[in-house]
N, CA, C and O atoms as a printed pandas DataFrame, in Angstrom:
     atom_number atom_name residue_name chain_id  residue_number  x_coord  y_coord  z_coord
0              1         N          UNK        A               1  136.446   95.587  150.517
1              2        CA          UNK        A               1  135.007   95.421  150.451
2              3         C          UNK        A               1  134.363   96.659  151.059
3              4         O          UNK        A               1  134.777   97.341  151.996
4              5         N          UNK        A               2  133.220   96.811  150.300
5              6        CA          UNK        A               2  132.336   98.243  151.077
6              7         C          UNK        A               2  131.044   97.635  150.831
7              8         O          UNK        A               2  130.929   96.920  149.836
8              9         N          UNK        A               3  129.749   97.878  151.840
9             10        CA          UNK        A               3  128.816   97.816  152.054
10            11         C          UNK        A               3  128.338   99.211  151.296
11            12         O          UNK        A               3  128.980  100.249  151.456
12            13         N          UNK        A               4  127.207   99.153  150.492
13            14        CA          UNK        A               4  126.355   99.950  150.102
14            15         C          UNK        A               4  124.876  100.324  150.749
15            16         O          UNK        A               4  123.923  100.528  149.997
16            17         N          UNK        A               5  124.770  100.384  151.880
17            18        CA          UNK        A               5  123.649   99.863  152.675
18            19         C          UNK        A               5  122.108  100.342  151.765
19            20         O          UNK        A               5  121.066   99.710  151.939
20            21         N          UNK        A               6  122.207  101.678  150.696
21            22        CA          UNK        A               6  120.705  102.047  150.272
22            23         C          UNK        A               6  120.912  100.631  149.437
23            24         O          UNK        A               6  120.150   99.764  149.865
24            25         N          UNK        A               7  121.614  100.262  148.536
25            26        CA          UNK        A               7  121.424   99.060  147.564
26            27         C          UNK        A               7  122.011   98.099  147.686
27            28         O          UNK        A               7  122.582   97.584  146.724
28            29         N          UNK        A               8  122.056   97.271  149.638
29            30        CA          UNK        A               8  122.085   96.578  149.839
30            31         C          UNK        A               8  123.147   95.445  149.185
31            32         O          UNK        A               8  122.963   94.245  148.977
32            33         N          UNK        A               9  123.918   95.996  149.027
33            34        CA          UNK        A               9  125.350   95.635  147.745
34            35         C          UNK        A               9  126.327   95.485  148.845
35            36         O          UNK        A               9  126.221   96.280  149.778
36            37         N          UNK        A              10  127.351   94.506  148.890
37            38        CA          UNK        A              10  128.536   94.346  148.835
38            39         C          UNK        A              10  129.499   94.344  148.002
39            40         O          UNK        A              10  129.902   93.260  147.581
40            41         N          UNK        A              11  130.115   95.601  147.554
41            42        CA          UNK        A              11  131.461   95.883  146.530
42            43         C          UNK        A              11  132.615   95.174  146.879
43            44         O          UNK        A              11  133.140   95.466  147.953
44            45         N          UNK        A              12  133.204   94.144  146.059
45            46        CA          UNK        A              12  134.397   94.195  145.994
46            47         C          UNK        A              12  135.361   94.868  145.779
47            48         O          UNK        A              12  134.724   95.916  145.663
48            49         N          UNK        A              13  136.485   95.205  145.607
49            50        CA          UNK        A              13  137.579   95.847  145.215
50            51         C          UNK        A              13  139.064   94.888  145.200
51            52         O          UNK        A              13  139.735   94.812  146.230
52            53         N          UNK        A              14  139.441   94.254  144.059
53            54        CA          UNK        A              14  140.811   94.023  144.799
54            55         C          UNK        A              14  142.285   94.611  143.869
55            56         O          UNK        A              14  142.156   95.489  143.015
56            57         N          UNK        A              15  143.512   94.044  144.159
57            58        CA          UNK        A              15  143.729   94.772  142.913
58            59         C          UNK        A              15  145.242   92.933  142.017
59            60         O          UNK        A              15  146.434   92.881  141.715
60            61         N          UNK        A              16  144.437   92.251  142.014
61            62        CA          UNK        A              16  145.000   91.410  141.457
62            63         C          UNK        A              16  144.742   91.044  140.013
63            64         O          UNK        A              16  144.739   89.925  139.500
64            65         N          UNK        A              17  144.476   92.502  139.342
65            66        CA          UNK        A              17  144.463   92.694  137.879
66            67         C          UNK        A              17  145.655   93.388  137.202
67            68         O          UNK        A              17  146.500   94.120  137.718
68            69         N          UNK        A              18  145.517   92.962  135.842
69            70        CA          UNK        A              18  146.563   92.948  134.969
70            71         C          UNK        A              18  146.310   93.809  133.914
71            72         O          UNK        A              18  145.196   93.874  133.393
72            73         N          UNK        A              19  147.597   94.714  133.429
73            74        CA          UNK        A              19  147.012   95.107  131.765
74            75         C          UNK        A              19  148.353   94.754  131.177
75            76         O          UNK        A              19  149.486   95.053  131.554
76            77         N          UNK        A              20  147.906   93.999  130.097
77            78        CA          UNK        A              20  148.948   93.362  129.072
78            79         C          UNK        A              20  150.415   92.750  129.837
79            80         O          UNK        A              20  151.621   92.958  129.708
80            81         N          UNK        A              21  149.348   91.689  130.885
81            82        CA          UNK        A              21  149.905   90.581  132.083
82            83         C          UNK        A              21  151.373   91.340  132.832
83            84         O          UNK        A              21  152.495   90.875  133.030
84            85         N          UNK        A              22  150.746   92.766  133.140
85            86        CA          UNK        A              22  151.697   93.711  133.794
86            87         C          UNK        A              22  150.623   94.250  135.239
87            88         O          UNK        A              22  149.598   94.926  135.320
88            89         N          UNK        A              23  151.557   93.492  136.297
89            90        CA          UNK        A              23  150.199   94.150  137.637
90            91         C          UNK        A              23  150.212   95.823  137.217
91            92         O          UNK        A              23  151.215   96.536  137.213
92            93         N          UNK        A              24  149.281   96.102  136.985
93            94        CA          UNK        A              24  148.723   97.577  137.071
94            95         C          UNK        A              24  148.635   98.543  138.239
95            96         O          UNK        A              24  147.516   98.526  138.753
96            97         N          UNK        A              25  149.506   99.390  138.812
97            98        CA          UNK        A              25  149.040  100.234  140.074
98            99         C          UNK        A              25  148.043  101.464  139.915
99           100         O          UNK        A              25  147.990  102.364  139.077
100          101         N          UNK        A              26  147.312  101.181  140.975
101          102        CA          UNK        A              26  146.439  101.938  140.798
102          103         C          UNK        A              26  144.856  101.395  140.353
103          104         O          UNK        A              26  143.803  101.932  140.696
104          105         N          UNK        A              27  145.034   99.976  139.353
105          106        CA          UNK        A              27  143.558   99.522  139.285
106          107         C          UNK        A              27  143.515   98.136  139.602
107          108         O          UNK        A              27  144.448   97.396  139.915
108          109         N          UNK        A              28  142.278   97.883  139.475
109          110        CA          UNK        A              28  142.131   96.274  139.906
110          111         C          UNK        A              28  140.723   95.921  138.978
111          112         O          UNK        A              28  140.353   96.261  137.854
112          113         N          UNK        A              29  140.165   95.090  140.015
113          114        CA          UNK        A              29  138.564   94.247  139.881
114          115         C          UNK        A              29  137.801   94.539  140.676
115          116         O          UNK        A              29  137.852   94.671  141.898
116          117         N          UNK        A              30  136.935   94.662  139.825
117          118        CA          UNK        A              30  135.255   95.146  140.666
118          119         C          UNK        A              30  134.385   94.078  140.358
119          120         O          UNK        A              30  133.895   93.786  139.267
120          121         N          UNK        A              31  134.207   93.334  141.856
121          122        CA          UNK        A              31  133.020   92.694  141.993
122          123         C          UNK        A              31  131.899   92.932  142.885
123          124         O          UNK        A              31  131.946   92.799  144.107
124          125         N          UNK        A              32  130.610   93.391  142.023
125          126        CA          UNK        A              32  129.506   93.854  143.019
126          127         C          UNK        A              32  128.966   92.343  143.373
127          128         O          UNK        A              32  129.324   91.374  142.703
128          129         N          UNK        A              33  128.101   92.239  144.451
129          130        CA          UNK        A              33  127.418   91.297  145.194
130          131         C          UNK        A              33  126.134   91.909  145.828
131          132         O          UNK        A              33  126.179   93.008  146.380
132          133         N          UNK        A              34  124.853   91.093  145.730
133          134        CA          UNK        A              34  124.231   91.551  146.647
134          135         C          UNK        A              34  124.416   90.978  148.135
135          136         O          UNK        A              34  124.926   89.926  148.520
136          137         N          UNK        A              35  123.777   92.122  148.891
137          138        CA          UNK        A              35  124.086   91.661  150.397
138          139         C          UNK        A              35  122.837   90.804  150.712
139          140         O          UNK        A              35  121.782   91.393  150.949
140          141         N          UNK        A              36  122.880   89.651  150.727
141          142        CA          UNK        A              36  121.516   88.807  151.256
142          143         C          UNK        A              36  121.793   88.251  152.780
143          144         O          UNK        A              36  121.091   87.318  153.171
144          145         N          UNK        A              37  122.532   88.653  153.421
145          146        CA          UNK        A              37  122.260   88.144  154.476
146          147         C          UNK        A              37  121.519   88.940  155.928
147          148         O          UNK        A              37  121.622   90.165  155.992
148          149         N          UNK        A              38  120.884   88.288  156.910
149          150        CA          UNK        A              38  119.490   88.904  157.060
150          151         C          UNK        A              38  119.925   88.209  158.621
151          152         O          UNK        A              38  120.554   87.193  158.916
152          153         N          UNK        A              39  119.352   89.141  159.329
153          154        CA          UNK        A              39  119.320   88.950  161.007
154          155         C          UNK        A              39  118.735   87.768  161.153
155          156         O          UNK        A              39  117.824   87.279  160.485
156          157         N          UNK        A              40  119.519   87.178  162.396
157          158        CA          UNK        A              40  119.093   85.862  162.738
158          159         C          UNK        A              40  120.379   84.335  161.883
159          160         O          UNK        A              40  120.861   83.326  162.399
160          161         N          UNK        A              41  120.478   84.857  160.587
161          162        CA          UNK        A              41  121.630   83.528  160.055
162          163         C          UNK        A              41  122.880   83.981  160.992
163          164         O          UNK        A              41  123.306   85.058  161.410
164          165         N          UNK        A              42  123.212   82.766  161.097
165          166        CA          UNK        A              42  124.632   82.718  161.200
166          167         C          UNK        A              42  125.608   83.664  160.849
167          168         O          UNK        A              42  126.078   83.591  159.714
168          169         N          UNK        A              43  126.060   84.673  161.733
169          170        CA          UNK        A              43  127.180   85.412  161.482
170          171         C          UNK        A              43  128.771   84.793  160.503
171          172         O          UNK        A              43  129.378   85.168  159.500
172          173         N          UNK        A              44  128.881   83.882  161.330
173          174        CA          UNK        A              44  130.207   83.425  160.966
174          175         C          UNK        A              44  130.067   81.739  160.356
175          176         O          UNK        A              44  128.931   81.280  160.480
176          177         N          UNK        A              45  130.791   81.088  159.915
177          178        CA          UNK        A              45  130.722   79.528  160.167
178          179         C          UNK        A              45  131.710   78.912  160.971
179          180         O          UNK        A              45  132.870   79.068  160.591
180          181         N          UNK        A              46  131.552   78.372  161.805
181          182        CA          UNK        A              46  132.327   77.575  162.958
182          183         C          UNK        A              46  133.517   76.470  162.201
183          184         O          UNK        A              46  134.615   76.124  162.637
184          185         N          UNK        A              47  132.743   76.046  160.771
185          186        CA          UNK        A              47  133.735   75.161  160.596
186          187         C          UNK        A              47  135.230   75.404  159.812
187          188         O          UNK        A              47  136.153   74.660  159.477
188          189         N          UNK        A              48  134.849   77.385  159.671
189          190        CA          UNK        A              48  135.950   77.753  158.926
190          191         C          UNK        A              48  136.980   78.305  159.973
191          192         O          UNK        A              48  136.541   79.352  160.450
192          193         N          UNK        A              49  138.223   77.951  160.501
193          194        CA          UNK        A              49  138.932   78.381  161.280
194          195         C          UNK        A              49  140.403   78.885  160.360
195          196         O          UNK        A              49  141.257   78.343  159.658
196          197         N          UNK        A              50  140.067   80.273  160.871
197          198        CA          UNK        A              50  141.271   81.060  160.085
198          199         C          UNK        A              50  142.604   80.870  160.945
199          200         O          UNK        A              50  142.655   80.864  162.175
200          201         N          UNK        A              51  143.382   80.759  160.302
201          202        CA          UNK        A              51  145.383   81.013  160.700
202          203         C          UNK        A              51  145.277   81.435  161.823
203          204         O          UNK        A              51  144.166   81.366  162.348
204          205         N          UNK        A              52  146.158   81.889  162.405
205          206        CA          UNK        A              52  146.399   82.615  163.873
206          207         C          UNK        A              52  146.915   84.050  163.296
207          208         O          UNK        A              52  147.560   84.247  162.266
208          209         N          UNK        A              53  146.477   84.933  164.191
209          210        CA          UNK        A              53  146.132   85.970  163.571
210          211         C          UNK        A              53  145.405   86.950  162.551
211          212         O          UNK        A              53  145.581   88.168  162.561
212          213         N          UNK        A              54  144.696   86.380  161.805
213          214        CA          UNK        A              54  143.818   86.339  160.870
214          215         C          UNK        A              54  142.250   86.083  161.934
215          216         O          UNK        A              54  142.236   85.744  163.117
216          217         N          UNK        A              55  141.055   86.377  161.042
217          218        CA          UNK        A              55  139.734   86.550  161.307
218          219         C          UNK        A              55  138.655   85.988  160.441
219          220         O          UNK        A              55  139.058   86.130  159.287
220          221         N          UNK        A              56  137.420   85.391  160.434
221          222        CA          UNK        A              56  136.377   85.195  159.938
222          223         C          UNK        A              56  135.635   86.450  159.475
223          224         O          UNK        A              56  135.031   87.014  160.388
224          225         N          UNK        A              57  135.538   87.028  158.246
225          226        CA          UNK        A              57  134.433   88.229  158.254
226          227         C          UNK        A              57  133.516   87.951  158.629
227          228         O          UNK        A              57  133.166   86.784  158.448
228          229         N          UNK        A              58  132.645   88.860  159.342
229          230        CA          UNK        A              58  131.155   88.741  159.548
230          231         C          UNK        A              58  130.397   89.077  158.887
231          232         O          UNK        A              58  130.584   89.820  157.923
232          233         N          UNK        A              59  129.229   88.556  159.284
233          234        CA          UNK        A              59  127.648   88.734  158.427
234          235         C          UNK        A              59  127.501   89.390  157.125
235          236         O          UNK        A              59  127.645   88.483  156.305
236          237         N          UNK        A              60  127.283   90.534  156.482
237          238        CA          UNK        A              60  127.527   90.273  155.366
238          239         C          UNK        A              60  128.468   90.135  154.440
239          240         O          UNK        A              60  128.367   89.495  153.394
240          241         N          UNK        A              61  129.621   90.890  154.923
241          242        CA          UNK        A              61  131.189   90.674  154.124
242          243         C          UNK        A              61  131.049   88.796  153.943
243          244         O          UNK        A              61  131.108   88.061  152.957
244          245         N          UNK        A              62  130.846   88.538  155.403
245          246        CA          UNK        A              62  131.413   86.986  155.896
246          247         C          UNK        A              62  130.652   86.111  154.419
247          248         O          UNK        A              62  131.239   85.274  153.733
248          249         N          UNK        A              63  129.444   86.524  154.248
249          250        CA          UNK        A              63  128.720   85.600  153.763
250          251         C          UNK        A              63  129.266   85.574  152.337
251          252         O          UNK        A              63  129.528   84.540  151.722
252          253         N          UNK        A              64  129.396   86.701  151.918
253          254        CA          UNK        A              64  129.806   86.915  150.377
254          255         C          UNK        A              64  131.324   86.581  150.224
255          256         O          UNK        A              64  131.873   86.348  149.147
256          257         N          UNK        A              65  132.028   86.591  151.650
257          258        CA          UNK        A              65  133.869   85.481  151.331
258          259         C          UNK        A              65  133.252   84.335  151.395
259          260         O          UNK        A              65  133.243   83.699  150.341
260          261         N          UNK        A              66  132.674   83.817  152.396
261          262        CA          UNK        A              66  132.214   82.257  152.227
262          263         C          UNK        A              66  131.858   82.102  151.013
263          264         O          UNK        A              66  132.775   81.427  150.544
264          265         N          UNK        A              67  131.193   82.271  150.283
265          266        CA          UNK        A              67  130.379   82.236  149.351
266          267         C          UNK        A              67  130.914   82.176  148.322
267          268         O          UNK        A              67  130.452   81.494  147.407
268          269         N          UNK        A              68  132.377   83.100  148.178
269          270        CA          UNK        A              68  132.635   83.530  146.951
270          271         C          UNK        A              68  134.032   82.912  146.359
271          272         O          UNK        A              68  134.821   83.857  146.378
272          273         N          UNK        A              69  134.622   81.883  145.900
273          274        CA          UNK        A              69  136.042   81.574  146.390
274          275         C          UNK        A              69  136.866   82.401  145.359
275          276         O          UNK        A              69  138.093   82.491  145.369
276          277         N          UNK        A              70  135.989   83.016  144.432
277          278        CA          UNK        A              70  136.656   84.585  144.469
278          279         C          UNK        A              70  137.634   85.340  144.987
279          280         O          UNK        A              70  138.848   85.418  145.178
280          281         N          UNK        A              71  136.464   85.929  145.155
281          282        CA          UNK        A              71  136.990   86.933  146.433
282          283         C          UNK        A              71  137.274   86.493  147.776
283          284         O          UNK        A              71  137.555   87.301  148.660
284          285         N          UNK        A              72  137.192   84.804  148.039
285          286        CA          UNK        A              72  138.798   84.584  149.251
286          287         C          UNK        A              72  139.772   84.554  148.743
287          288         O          UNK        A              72  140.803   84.999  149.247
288          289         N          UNK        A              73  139.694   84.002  147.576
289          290        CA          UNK        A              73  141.232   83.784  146.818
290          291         C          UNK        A              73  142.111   85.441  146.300
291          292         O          UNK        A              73  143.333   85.584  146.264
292          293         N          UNK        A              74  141.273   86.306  146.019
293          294        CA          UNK        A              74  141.371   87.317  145.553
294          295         C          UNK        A              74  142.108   88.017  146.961
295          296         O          UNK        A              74  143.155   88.660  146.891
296          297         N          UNK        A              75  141.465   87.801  148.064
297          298        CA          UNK        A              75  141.260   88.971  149.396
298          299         C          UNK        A              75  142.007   88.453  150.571
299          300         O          UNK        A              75  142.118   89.070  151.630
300          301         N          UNK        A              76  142.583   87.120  150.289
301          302        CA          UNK        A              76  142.585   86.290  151.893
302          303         C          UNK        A              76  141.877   86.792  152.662
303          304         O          UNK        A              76  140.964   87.607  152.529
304          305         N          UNK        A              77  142.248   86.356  153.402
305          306        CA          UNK        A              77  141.982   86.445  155.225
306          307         C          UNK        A              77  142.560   87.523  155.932
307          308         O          UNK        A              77  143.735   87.855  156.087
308          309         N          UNK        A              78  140.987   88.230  156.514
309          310        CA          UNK        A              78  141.085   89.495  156.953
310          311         C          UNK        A              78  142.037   89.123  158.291
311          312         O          UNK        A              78  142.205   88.029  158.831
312          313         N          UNK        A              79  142.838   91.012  158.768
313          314        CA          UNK        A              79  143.153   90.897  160.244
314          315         C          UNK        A              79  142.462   91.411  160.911
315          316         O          UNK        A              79  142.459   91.257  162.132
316          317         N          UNK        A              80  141.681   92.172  160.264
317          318        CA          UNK        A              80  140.247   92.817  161.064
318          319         C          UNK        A              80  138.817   92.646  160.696
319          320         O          UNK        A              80  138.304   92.091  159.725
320          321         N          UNK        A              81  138.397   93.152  161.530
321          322        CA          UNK        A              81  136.896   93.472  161.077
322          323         C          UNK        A              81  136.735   94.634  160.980
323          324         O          UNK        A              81  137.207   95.613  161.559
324          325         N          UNK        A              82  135.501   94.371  159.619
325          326        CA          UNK        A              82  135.189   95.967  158.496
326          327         C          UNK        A              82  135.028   97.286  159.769
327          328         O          UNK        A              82  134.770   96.993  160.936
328          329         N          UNK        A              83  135.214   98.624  159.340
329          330        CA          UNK        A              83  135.379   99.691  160.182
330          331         C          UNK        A              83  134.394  100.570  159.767
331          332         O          UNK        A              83  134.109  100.064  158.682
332          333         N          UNK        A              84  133.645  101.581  159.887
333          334        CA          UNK        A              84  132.109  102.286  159.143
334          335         C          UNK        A              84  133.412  103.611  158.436
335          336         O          UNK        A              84  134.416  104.190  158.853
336          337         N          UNK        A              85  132.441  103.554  156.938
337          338        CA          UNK        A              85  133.382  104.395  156.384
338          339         C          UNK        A              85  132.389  105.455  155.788
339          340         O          UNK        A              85  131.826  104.935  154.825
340          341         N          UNK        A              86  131.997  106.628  155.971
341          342        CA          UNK        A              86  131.177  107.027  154.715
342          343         C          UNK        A              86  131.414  107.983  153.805
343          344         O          UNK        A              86  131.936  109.085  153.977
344          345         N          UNK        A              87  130.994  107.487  152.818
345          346        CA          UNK        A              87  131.074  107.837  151.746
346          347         C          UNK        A              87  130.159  107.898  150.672
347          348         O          UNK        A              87  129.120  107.245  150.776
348          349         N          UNK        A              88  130.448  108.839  149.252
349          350        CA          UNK        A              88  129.522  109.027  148.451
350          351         C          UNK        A              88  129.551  108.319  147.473
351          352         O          UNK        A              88  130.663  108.324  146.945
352          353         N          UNK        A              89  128.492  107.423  146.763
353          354        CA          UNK        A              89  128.370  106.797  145.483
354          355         C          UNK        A              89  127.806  107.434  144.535
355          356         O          UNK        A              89  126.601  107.437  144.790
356          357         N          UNK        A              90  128.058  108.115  143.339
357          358        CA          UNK        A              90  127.495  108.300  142.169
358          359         C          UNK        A              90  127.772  107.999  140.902
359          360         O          UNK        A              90  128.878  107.850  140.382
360          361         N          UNK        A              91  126.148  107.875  140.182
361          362        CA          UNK        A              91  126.371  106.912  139.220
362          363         C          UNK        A              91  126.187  107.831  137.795
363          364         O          UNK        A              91  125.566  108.892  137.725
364          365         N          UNK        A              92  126.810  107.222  136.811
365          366        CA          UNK        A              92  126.576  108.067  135.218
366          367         C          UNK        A              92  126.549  107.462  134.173
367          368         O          UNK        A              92  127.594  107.009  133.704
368          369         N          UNK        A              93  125.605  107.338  133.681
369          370        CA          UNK        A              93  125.260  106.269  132.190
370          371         C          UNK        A              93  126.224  106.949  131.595
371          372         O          UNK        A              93  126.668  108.049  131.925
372          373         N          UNK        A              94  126.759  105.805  130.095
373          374        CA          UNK        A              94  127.144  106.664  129.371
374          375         C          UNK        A              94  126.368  105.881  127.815
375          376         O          UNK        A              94  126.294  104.679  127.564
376          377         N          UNK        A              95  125.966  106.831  127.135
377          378        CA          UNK        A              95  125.290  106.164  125.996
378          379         C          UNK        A              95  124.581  106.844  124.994
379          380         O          UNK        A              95  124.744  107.989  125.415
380          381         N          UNK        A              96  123.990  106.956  124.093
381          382        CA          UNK        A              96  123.543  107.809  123.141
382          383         C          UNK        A              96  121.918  107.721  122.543
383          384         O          UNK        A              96  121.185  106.734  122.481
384          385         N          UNK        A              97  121.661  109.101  122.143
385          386        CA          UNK        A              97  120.667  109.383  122.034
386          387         C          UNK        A              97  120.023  108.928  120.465
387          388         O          UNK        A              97  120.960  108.422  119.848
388          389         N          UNK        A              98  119.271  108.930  119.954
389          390        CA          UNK        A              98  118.443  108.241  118.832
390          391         C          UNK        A              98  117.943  109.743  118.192
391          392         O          UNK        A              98  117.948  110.794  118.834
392          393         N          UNK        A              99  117.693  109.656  117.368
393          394        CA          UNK        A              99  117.117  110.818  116.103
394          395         C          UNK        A              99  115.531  111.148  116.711
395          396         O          UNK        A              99  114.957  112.039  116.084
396          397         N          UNK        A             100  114.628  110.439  118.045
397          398        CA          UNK        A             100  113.670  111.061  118.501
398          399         C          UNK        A             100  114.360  111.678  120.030
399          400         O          UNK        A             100  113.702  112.064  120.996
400          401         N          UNK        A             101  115.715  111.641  119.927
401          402        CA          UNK        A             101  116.110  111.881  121.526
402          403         C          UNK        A             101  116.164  111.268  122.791
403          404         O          UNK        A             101  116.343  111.660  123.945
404          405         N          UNK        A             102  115.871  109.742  122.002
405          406        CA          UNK        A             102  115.193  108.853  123.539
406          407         C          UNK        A             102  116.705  108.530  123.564
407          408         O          UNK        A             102  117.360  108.651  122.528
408          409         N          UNK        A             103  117.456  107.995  125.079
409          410        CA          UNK        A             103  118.710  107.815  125.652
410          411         C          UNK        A             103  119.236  106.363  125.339
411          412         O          UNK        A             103  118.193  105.732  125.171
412          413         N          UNK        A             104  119.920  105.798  125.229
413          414        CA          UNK        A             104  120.131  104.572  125.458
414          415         C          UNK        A             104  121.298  104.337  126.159
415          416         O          UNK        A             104  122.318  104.676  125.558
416          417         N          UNK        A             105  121.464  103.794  127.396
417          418        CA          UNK        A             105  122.531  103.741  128.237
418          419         C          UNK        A             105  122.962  102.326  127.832
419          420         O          UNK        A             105  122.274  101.307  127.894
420          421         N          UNK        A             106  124.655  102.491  127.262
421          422        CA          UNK        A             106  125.073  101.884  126.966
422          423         C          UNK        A             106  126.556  101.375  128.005
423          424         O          UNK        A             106  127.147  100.318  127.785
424          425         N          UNK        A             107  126.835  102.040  128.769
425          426        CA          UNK        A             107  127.490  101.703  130.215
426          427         C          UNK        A             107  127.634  102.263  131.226
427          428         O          UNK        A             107  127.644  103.465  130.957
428          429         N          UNK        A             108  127.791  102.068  132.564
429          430        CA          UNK        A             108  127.528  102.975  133.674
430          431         C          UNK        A             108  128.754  102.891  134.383
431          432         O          UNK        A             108  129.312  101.794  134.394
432          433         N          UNK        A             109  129.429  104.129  135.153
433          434        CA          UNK        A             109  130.344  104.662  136.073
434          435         C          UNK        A             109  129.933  104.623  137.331
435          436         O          UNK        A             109  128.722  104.776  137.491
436          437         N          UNK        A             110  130.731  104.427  138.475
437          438        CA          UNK        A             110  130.568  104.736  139.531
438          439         C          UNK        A             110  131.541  105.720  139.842
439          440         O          UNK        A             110  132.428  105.951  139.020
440          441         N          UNK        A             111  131.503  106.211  140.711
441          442        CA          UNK        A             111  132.534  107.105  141.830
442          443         C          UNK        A             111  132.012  107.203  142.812
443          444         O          UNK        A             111  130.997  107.765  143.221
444          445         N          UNK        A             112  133.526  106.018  143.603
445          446        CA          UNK        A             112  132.981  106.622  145.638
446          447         C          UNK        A             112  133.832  107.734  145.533
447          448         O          UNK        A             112  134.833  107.836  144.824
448          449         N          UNK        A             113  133.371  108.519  146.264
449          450        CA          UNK        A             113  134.248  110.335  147.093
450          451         C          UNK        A             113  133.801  110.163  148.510
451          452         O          UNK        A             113  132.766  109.773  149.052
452          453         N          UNK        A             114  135.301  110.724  149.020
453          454        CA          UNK        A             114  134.950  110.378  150.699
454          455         C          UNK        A             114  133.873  112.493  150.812
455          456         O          UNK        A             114  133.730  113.443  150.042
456          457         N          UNK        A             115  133.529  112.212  151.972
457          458        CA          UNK        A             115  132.362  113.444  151.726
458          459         C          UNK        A             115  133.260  114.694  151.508
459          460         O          UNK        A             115  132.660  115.459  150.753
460          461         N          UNK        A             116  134.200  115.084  151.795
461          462        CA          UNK        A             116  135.496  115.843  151.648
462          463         C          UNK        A             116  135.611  116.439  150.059
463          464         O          UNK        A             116  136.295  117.372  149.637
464          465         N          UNK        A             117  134.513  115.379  149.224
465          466        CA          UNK        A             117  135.048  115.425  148.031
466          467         C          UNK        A             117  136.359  114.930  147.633
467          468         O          UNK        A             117  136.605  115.232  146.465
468          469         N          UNK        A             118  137.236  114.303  148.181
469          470        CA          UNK        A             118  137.960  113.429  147.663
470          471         C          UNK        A             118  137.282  112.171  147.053
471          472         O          UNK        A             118  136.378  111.591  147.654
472          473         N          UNK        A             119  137.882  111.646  145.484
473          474        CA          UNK        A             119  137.424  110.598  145.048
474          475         C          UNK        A             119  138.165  109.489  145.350
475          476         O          UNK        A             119  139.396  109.447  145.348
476          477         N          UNK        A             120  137.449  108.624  145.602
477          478        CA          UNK        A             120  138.202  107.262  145.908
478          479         C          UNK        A             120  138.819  106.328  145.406
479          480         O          UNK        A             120  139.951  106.003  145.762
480          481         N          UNK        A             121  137.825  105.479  144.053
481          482        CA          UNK        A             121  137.530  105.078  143.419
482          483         C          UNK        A             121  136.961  105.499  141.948
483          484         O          UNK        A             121  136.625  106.668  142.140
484          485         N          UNK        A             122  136.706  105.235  140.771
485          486        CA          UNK        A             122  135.972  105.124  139.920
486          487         C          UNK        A             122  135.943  103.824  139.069
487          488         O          UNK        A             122  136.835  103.385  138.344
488          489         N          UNK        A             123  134.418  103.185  139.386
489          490        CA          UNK        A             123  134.253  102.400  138.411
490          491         C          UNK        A             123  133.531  101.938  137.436
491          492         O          UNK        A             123  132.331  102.199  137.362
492          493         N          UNK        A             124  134.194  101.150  136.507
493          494        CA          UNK        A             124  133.270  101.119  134.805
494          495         C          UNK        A             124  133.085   99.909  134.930
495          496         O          UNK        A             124  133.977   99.070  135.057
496          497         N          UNK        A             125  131.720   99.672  134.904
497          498        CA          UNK        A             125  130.665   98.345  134.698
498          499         C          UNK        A             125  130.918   97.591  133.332
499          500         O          UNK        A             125  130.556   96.444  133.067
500          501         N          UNK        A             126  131.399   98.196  132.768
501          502        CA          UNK        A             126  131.770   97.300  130.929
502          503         C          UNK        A             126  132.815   96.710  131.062
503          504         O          UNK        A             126  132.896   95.741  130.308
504          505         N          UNK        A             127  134.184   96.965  132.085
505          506        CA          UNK        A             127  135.076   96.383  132.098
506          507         C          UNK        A             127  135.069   95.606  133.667
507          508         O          UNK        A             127  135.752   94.622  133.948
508          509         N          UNK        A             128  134.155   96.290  134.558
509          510        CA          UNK        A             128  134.620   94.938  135.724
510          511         C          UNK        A             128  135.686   95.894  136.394
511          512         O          UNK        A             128  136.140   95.461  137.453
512          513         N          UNK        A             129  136.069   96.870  136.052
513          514        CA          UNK        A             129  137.576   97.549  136.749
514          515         C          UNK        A             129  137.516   98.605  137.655
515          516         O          UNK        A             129  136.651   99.437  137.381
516          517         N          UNK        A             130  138.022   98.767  138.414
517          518        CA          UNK        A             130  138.359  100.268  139.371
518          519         C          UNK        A             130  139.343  101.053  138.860
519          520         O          UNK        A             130  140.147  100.571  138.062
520          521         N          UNK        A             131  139.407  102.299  139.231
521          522        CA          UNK        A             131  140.772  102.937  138.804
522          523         C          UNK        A             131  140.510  103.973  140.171
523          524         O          UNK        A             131  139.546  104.672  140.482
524          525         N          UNK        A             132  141.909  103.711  140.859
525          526        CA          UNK        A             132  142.010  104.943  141.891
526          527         C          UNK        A             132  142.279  106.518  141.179
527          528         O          UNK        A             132  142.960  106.761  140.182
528          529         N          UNK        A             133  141.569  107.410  141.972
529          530        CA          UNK        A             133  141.569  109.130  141.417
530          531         C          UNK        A             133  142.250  109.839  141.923
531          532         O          UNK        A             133  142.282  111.019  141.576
């Protein structure tokens, strides 16, 4: 999971995807989320008690595992809590132009790069997928 803090997004990432029901290395599933949770709720829920050794995510990760049986089922149960990572997001339509030139974006890319310019990630919104770079 990564926090997007300008667009308030929680990214998934996991990699319990398949191509032609063969685990794939290297890609997975991309699930974006928005981050709605807001100072003052409840960090954690009391009534969810994780394994021994294992952790409750907090506040917004927390809310979007609670939330999501998704991405618990997808992610289990963290041994930590999230660490500040930063990094760069950029985005790139891809789509075509019309006989007056007007654009039509017909799907969009991401790429995180750690600031190093190493890429992290790239992902395509038409398929839901990541592919490590």
């Amino acid at each position: 999971m990564i926090y997007i803090p300008d667009r308030k997004a929680v990214w998934v990432f996991h990699s319990s995807y398949t191509v032609a029901a063969t685990p794939a290395p290297n890609v997975g599933r991309w699930l974006p989320y928005a981050d709605t949770f807001t100072d003052g709720e409840p960090e954690t829920d009391p009534s969810i008690v994780p394994p021994e050794g294992f952790i409750q995510p907090k506040r917004g990760f927390g809310k979007v595992w609670r939330n999501s049986p998704l991405v618990r089922d997808a992610l289990g149960w963290p041994s930590q809590f999230e660490l500040p990572y930063e990094a760069i997001v950029s985005d790139y339509a891809i789509g075509t132009f019309d006989a007056s030139g007007q654009f039509t974006a017909e799907s969009f890319f991401h790429t995180v790069t750690d600031f190093g310019g190493g890429k992290l990630v790239r992902i395509d919104e038409a398929t839901g997928t990541w592919s490590k770079q």
